[in-house]
C-alpha positions in Angstrom: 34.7 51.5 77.3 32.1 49.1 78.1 29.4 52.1 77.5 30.7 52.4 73.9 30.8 48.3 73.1 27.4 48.0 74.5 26.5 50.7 71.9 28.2 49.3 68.8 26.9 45.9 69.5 22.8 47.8 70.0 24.1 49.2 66.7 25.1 46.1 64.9 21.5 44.5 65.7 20.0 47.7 64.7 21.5 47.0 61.3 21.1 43.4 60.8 17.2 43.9 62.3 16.8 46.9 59.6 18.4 45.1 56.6 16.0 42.6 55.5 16.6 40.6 51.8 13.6 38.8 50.4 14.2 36.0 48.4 12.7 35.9 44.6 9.1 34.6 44.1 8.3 35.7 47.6 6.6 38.7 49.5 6.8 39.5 52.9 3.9 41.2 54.9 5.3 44.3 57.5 3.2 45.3 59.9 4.1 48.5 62.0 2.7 48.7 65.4 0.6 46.3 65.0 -1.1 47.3 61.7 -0.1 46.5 58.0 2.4 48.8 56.7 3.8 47.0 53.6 4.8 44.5 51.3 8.4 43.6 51.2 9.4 43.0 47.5 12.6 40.2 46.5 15.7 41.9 47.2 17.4 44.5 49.8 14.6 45.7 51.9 15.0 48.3 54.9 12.6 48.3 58.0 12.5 50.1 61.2 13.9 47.5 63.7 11.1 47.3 67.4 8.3 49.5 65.5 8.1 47.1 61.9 7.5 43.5 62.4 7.3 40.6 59.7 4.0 39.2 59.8 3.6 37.0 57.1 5.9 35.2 54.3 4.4 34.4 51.5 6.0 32.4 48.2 4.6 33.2 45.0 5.3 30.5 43.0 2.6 28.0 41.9 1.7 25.9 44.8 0.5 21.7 44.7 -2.2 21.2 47.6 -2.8 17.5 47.8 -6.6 17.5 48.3 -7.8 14.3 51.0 -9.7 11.5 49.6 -13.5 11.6 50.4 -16.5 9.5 49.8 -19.4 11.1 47.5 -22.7 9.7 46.2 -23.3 9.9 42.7 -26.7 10.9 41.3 -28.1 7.3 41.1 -26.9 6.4 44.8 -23.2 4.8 43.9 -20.7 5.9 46.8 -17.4 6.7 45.0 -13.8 7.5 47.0 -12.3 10.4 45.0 -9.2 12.3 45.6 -7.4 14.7 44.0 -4.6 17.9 43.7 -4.8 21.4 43.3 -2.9 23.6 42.1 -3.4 27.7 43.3 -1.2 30.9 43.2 -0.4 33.9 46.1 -1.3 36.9 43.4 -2.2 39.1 46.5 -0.1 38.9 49.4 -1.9 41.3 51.5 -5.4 39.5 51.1 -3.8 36.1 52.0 -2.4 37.7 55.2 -5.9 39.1 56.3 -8.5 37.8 53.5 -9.0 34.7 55.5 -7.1 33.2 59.0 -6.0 29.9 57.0 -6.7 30.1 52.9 -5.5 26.9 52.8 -7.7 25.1 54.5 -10.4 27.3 53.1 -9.4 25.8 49.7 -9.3 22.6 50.6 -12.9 22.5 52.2 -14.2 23.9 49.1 -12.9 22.1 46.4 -14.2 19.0 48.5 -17.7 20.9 48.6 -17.5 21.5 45.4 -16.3 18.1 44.1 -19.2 16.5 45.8 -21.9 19.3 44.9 -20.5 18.1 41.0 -20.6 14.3 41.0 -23.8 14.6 42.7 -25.2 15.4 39.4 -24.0 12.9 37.4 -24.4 9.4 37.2 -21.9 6.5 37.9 -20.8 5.8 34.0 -20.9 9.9 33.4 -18.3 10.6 35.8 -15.5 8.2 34.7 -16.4 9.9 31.3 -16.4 13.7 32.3 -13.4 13.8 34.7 -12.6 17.2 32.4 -15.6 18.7 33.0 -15.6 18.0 37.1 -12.3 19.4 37.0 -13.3 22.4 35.0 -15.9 23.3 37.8 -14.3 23.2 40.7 -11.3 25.4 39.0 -14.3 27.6 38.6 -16.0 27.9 41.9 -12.6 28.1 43.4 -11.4 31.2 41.9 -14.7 32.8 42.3 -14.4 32.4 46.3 -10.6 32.9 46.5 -10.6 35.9 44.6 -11.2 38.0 48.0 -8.5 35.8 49.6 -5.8 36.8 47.3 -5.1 33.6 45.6 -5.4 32.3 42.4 -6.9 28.4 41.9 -5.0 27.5 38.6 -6.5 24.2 38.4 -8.0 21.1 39.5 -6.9 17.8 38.6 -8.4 14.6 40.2 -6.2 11.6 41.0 -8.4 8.5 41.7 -12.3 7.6 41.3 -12.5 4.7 43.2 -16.2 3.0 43.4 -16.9 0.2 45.8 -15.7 -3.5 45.1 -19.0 -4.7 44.5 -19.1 -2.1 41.7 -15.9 -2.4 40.2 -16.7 -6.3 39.9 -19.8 -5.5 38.0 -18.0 -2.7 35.8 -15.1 -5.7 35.0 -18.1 -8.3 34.1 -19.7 -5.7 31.9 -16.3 -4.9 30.3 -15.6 -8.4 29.5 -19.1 -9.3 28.2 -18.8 -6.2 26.0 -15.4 -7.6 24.6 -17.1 -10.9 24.4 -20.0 -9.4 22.0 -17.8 -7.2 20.0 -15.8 -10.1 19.5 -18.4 -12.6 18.3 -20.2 -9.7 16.3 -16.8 -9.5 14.7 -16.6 -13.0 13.7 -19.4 -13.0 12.4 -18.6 -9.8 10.1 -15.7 -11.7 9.2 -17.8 -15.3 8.3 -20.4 -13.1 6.6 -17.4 -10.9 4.5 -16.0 -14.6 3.9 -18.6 -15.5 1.8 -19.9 -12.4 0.3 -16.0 -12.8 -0.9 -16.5 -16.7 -1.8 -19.9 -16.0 -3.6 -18.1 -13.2 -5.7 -15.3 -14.9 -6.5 -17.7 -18.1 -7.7 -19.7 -15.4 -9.7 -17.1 -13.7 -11.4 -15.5 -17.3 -12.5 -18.9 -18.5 -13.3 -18.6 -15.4 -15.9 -15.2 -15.8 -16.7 -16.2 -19.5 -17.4 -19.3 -18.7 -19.4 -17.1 -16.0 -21.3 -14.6 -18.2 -22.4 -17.1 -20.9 -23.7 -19.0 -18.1 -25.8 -15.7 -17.1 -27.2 -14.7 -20.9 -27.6 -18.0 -21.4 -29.7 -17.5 -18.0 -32.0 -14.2 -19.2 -32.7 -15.4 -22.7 -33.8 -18.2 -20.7 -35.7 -15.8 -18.8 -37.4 -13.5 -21.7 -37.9 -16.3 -23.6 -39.3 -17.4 -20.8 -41.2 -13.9 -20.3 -42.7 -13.7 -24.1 -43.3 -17.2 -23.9 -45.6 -15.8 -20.8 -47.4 -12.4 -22.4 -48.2 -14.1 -25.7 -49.8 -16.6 -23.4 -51.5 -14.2 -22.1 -53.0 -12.3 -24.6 -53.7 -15.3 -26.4 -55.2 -16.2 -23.6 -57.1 -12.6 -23.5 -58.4 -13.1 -27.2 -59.5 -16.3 -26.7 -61.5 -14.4 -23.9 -63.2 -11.9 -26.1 -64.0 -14.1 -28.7 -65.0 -16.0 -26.6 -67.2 -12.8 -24.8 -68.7 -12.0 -28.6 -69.8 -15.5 -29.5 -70.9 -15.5 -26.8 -73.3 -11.8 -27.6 -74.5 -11.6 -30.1 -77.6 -11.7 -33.6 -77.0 -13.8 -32.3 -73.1 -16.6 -33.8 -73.6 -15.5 -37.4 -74.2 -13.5 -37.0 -71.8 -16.4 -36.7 -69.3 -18.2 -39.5 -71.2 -15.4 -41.9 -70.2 -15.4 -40.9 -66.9 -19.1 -41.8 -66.3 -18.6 -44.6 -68.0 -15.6 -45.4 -65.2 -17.9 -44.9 -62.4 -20.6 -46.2 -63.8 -19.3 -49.6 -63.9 -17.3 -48.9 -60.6 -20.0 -48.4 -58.7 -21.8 -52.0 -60.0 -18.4 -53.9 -59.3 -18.4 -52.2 -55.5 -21.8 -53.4 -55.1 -20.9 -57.4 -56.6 -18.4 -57.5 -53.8 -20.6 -56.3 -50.8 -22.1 -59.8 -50.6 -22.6 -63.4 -52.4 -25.6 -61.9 -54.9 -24.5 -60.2 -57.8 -26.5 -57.0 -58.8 -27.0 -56.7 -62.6 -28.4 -53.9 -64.2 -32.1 -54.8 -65.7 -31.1 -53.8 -68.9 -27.9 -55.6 -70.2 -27.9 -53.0 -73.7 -27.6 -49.7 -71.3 -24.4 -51.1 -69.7 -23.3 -52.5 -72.9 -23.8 -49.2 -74.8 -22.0 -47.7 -72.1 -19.1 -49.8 -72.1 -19.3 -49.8 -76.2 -19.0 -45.8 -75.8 -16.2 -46.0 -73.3 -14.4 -47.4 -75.5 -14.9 -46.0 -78.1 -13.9 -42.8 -76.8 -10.3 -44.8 -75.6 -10.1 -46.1 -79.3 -10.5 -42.4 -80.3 -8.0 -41.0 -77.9 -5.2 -43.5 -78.8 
């Protein structure tokens, strides 16, 4: 009895030593006796229980490795603190169980080589501005070296470039007189557009101005012109009239009388300008005259 319990319970740790279930998005490394056998894909996997051995577990999913900050010098002799994360991939489970005896530690001291090897080269101002490019190169040198370690460096993000106080002050004082310039050399874009605008403005009412009194005088020109033509024709009317009546019967007395009129108008206006009395120097022209005017009144009556 106890032979055959001893045996089913050898038996049930048989089984559960035998039947082996890998999870998804991992592999598991078997080694028999000692030397690699296989690789244990997800699911329901069967080993030989005392002669196969796990060895390794490995999870292929993509992996974060937070890289330690370091100090490096940059090409004209700033020290800057830079840290970042990487980001890899088990795409060979056997060559990370025997490729190298800790791959990640092996990543880590490259990228740091390799991050400092990079900044090296550039200067202060170039590395705040090429952060894609520093990334870009250690992705690169990465995956060249951890091909044989069967892992794949996805990428290479750094978190924080930190450059001594001293610097940073100087960066922030730089900054700010920057600001300060683009701001006054914006003022004075906008003084300078001010009276470019103002100058404009003056010119094109100046023209305005200068259009409207050139339109002002062709319109009195043409009023004035239109005032000449209407009494010129008017005029001319009269003298047509005039004549038309001259040449009618009785016309021409007519116009005798009426010089006669004028005639002694005009020496009566004269007596009344002042205390002398203007007589014509010969009495017989006037009296003639004034004989005729009559004359031609008798004659009308």
């Amino acid at each position: 009895m106890e032979i055959a319990l001893f045996i089913l319970i050898a038996a049930v740790i048989f089984v559960v030593k035998a039947l082996n279930v890998v999870p998804q998005q991992h592999a598991w490394v078997v080694e028999r006796l000692g030397k690699f056998h296989v690789v244990l894909a997800p699911g329901l996997n069967i080993v030989v229980p005392f002669i196969d051995r796990i060895a390794y577990r490995h999870m292929l999913k993509e992996v974060p490795l937070d890289v330690p900050s370091q100090i490096c010098i940059t090409r004209d002799n700033t020290q800057l603190q830079v840290d970042g994360v990487l980001y890899f991939q088990v795409t060979d489970p056997r060559l990370a169980s025997y490729g190298s005896s800790d791959y990640l530690s092996a990543i880590t001291q490259l990228a740091q080589t390799t991050l400092r090897s990079a900044i090296g080269k550039m200067e202060l101002d170039k590395t705040f501005e090429e952060r894609d490019d520093i990334n870009r190169t250690v992705v690169a040198a990465l995956d060249e070296a951890a091909a044989s370690w069967g892992v794949k460096v996805l990428r290479y993000e750094i978190k924080d470039l930190v450059p001594p106080k001293e610097i940073l002050l100087a960066m922030q004082a730089q900054i700010t007189a920057e600001r300060e310039k683009r701001a006054l050399i914006a003022a004075s874009e906008g003084r300078k557009q001010e009276q470019i605008n103002i100058a404009t403005g003056e010119r094109e009412a100046f023209i305005q101005r200068s259009e409207g009194e050139k339109q002002a005088v062709i319109n009195a020109a043409q009023g004035e012109a239109a005032a000449i033509a209407a009494v010129a024709t008017a005029t001319a009317l009269a003298i047509q009239q005039v004549a038309l009546a001259i040449q009618s019967p009785g016309g021409m007395e007519a116009v005798n009388l009426k010089v006669a009129e004028k005639y002694v108008e005009a020496f009566g206006n004269v007596a009344k300008q002042g205390n002398t009395l203007i007589l014509p120097g010969n009495m017989a022209d006037m009296g003639t005259m004034v004989a005729a005017a009559m004359s031609i009144v008798k004659t009308q009556k």
